[in-house]
LOZAMI-379542 format. One record per residue (C-alpha): z, x, y; residue in one letter. Coordinates in steps of 0.05 Angstrom, whole numbers, plus 32768, in hexadecimal, padded with zeros to 4 digits. Each point is the difference from the previous one (the first is absolute). Example, Ala and Ser with C-alpha at 12.3 -4.5 7.8 and 13.67 -1.06 7.14 Angstrom:
2
809C80F67FA6A7FF3801B8045S
END
This chain:
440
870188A38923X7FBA7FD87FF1X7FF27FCE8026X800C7FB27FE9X7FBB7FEE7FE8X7FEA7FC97FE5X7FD2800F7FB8X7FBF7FEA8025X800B8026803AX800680477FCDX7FB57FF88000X7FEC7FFA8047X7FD98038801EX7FCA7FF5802EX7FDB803C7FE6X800D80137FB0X7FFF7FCC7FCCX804D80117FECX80357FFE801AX801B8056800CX803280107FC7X802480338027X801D7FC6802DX802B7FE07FC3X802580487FF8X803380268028X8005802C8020X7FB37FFE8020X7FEB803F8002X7FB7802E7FF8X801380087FBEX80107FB77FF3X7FBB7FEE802BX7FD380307FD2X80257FEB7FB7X7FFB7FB6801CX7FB1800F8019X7FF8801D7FB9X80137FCB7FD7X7FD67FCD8032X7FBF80248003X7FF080067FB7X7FDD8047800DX8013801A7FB4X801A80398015X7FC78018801BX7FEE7FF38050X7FD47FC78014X7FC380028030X7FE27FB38013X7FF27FF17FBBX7FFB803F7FDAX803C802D7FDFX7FFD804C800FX802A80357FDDX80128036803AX8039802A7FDCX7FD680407FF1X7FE97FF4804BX80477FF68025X800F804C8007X7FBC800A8016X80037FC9803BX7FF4801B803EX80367FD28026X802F80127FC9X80197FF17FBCX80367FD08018X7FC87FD18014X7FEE7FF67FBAX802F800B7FDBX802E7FC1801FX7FD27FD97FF8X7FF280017FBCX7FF37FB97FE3X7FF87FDA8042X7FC27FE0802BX7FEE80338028X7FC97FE38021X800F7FF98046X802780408008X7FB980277FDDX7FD67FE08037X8027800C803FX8013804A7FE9X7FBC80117FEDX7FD07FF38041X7FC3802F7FE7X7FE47FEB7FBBX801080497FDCX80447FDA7FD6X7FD07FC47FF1X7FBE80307FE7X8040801E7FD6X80267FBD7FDEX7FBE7FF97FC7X8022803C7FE0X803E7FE47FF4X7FF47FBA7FEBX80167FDE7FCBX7FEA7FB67FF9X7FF87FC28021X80487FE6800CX80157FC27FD6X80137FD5802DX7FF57FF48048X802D801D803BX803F7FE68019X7FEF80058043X7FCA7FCF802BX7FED8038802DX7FAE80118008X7FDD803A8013X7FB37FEA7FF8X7FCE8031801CX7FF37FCF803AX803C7FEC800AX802C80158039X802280427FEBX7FCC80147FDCX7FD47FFD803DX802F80208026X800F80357FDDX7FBA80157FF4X7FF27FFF8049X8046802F800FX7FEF80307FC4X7FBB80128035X802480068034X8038802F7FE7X7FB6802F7FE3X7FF980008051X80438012800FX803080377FF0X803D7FCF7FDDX802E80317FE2X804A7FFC800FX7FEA80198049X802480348023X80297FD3802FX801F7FD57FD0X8016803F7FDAX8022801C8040X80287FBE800EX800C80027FC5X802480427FF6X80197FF9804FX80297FC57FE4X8022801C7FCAX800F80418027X801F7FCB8038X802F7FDD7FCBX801A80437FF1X800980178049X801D7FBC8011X803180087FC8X801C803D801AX800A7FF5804DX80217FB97FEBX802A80227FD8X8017803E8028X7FFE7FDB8044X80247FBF7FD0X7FD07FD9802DX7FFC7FB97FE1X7FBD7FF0802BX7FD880437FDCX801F7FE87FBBX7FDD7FC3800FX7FC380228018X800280287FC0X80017FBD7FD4X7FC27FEA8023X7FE0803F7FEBX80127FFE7FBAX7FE57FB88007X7FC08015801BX800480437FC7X7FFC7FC77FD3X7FCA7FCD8020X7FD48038800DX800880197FBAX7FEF7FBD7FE6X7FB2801D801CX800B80317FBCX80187FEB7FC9X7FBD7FD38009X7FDA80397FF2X7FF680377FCEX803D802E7FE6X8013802C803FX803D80218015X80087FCF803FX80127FC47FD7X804880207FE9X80137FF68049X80077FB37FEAX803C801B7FD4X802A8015803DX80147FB58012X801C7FF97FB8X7FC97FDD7FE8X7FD6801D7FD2X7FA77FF8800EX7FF67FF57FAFX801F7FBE8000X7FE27FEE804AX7FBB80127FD3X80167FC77FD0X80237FCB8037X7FCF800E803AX7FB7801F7FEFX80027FEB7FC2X801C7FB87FFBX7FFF7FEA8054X7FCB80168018X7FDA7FDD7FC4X80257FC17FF9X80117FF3804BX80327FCA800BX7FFE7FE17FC3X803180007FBAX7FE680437FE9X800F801D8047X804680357FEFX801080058045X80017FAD8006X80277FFF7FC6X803380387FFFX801F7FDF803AX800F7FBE7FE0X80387FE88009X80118018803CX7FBC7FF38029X7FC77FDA7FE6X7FC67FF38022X7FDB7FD27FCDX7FF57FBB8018X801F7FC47FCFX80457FEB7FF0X800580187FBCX7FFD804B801DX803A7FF38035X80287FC68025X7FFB7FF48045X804580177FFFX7FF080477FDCX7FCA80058032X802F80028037X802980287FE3X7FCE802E7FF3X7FEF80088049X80508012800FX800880337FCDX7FBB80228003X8022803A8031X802380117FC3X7FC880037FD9X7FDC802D8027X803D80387FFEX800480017FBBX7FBD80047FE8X7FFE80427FF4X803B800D7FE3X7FF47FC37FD3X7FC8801E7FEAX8018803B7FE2X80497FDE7FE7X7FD07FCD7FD3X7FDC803B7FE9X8042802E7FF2X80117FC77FDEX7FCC7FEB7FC9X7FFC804A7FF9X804680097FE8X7FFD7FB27FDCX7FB680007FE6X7FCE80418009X7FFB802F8031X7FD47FF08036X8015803E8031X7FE3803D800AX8010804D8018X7FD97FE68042X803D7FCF8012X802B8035800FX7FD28013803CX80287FC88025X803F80328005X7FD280358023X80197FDE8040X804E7FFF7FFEX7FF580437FE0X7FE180198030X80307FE78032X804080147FE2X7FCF804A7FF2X7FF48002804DX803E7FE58026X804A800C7FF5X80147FB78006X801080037FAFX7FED7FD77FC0X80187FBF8015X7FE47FF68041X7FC1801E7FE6X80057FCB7FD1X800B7FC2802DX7FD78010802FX7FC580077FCCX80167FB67FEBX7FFF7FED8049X7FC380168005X7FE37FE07FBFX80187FB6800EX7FE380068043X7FBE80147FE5X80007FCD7FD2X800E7FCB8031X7FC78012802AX7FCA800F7FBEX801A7FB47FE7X7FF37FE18049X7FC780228009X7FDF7FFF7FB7X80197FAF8001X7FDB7FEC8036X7FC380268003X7FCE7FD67FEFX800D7FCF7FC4X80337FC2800AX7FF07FC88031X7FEB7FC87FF0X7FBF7FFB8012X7FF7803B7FCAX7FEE7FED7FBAX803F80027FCBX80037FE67FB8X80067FB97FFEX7FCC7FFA803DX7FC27FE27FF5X7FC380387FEBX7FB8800F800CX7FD87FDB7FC0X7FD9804F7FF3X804380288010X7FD580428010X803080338003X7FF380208042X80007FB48021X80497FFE7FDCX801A803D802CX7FDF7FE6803CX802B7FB97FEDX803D801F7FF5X7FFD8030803EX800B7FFB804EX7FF38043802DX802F801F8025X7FCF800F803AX803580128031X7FF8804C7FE3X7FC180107FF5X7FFC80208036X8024803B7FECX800180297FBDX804B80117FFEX80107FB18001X7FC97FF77FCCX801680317FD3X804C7FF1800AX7FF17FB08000X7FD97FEC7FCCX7FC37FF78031X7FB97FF37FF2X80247FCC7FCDX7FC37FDE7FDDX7FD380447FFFX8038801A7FE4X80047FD57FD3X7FBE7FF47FE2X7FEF804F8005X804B80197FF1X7FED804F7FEAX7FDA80078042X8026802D8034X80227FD38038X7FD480318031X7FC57FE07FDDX80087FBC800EX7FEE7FF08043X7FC480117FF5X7FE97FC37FCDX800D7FC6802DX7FB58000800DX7FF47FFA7FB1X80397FD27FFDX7FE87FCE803EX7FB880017FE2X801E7FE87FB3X80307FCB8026X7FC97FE28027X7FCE7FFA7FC1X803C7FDE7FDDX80257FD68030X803780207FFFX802F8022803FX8030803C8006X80457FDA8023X8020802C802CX80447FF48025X803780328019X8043801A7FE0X802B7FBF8023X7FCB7FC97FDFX801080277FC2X804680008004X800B7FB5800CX7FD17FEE7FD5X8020802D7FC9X803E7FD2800AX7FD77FC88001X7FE880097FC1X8043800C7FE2X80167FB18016X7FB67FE87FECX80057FCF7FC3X7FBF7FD98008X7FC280237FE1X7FC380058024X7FCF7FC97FE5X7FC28019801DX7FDC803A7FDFX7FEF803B8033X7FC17FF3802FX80097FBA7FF7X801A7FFE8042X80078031803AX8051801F8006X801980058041X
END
């Protein structure tokens, strides 16, 4: 159900001039967020670049990350999502072709990305180093990668034919980790690695939508999906009109339960609206059922304890990708949510840097990186860059943060998990803008 919000509050966002449409309808989903971000961004049908309207459809098929790119996002702002995708300036020498006109009216969202501003700086001084380095999906992330999957499969079995509850478990982990590591992907151009995402039910087109498309732009704020998809059940924006202190609380008890059912959710909402409204699945959905297949194919324990012990398997997996994915890097409050006071010039890359604490408990390792969400704000300001590729900015990164006054918080996976639950009770929004004062 939506929230009980008073009229004025409909129109609070800290960074868009509206309030998001897609928050008045349920249920929230990516198709919801992009019909809502349609109607609210005015592009005409066409897609909108900073102030200018470009017609891509002749040039979706031709794109080399892939049609789907494109084609979604037909009619929306893609502004942010064009400059963090596109580090070299090859898409930007391009975009004259395709223009249309001046847009009409000015954007929805207060984000900036002037030449000598923060990301802009950044990025400029990360698209010489990756000339200087070799920064394609390297050869180690590829073999965890593939190591992973192969585990969740080999897990799957010896659970099964030893009915050993402890390697079940171990085998939820992996299908956990098939999917965190996945998440490194569907990020990137079309490639056979991002179906893996499919075998934890969920399926990497809407993840697209919820996470690359509409998170990691809109961070913490009313346009984030994967703030709002959780309502009512755990919401982590400060202010009463979003949740009691009583909600809150309850929030906290039942989360466990959120985090089983998340994947299976996922896929029930989309069965759903499939069979109620239009079909959002895909042949690629039934790659999920490779694994009990494969079990009941390769043991003699029959269909039904192939079966449960797929679903055993599942909710486990789920429960760790929720705890994990939940308090990586995002909720405490000392981290920036709607509601919170913001910069004046909300430059885009000093947004993720506001809405973001490290993990840096695991950067010592690539498997815990890749697995983890590591290299959080990296991540997030250079998403199609290889997790392999990463460490090796921070020296880019440090430079642009000292130059701008700005830090990179770090604190390990406990100070994320308390303050994760914090956040969940916290009410009172931050009055001071970020870099007013120092967080500790």
């Amino acid at each position: 159900m939506t929230p009980n919000i008073e009229p004025e509050d409909w129109k609070v966002s800290g960074i868009s001039r509206t309030y998001p449409s897609y928050r008045k309808y349920q249920p929230i989903t990516g198709e919801s967020w992009l019909k809502g971000k349609n109607a609210d961004d005015e592009a005409e049908g066409l897609w909108r670049i900073n102030d200018k309207l470009y017609d891509l459809s002749d040039f979706a098929q031709r794109h080399p990350g892939g049609a789907f790119w494109i084609e979604c996002t037909r009619g929306t702002d893609i502004t942010e999502p064009f400059e963090s995708h596109h580090i070299e300036e090859h898409a930007r020498n391009m975009l004259s072709k395709f223009e249309v006109r001046e847009a009409s009216k000015p954007r929805n969202y207060k984000f900036t990305l002037k030449e000598n501003g923060f990301y802009m700086t950044l990025k400029r001084r990360v698209r010489e180093k990756l000339r200087k380095l070799n920064y394609r999906p390297s050869k180690k992330t590829e073999f965890l990668h593939l190591a992973i999957i192969v585990s969740l499969f080999s897990l799957s079995w010896l659970g099964t034919v030893l009915d050993s509850l402890v390697v079940l478990a171990l085998a939820g982990l992996a299908l956990c980790w098939v999917a965190t590591s996945t998440h490194n992907y569907f990020h990137q151009r079309d490639s056979w690695r991002m179906y893996a995402f499919n075998l934890s039910l969920m399926n990497f087109r809407s993840w697209r939508v919820s996470h690359a498309l509409s998170h990691h732009v809109y961070s913490n704020s009313l346009h984030d999906l994967e703030m709002s998809m959780f309502e009512p059940f755990m919401c982590w924006l400060p202010g009463r009109q979003y949740g009691t202190k009583v909600q809150r609380w309850i929030s906290i008890f039942i989360s466990p339960i959120v985090y089983t059912g998340l994947f299976h959710a996922q896929i029930l909402i989309r069965l759903f609206l499939s069979v109620t409204k239009k079909n959002i699945m895909y042949w690629d959905d039934l790659l999920s059922l490779s694994l009990p297949v494969f079990l009941y194919l390769t043991t003699d324990v029959g269909l039904k304890t192939s079966f449960l012990n797929w679903q055993l398997i599942v909710a486990i997996g789920s429960f760790i990708f929720a705890f994990i994915g939940l308090t990586a890097a995002h909720h405490d409050p000392e981290i920036l949510h709607d509601g919170d006071a913001q910069r004046k010039d909300i430059d885009w890359g000093l947004y993720q840097m506001d809405t973001i604490i490290d993990r840096g408990d695991i950067k010592w390792s690539d498997l815990l990186v890749l697995t983890h969400f590591g290299e959080h704000a990296l991540h997030h300001l250079f998403p199609t860059l290889d997790h392999g590729a990463l460490k090796h900015l921070y020296p880019e990164l440090n430079q642009t943060m000292k130059e701008f006054d700005t830090e990179l918080r770090e604190i390990n996976h406990w100070g994320h998990i308390k303050g994760q639950k914090k956040q969940l009770l916290r009410i009172e929004r931050n009055p001071l803008p970020p870099g007013s004062k120092k967080l500790k």
